[in-house]
Structure formats: structure tokens, C-alpha cells
C-alpha positions in Angstrom: 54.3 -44.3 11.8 53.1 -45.8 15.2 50.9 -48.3 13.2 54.1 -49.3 11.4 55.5 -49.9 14.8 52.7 -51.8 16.0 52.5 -54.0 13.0 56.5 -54.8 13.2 56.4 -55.5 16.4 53.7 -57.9 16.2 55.0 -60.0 13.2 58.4 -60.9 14.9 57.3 -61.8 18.3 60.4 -61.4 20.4 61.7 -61.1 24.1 63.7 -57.8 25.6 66.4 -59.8 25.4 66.3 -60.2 21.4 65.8 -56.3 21.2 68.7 -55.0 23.3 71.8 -57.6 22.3 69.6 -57.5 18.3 69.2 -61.4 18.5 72.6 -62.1 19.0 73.5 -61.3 15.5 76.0 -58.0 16.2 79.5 -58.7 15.7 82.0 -56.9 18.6 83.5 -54.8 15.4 79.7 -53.3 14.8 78.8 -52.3 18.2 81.9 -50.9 18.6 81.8 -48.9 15.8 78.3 -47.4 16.9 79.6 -46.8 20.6 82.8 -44.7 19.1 80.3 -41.3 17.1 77.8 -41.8 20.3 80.8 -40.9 22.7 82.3 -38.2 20.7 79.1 -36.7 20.4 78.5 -36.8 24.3 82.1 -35.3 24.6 81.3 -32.3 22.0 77.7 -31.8 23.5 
């Protein structure tokens, strides 16, 4: 698993900026959608 990692992250060399907004390719309608089970499930815990 971790040399998986390693291999991924060397073949797309990329910038923290690329990994936490994904590239710019995440429409509002998919984060939001993420966001909405992440809260209830901090509400529930």
C-alpha cells in the first residue's frame, strides 16, 4: 500500500494546492455533497 502511494505521488508531480482544491476540477454541487454525510456524522458521533 505505501509503495502504491509513493509511486502515485511521484508520477503526477503536483503542488498542495492541486491536492486540497483536487486541481480545480470539483464542481460546488460535489463538494457539497461530500460536506452534507461528513456533518451528520459529526452531529450523530
Amino acid at each position: 500500500m505505501i509503495a502504491l502511494g509513493i509511486y502515485a505521488s511521484r508520477k503526477n508531480e503536483k503542488t498542495r494546492r492541486d491536492y486540497f482544491l483536487a486541481g480545480d476540477k470539483m464542481s460546488w454541487w460535489m463538494i457539497g455533497g461530500a460536506s452534507l454525510p461528513q456533518t451528520s456524522a459529526a452531529i450523530t458521533w
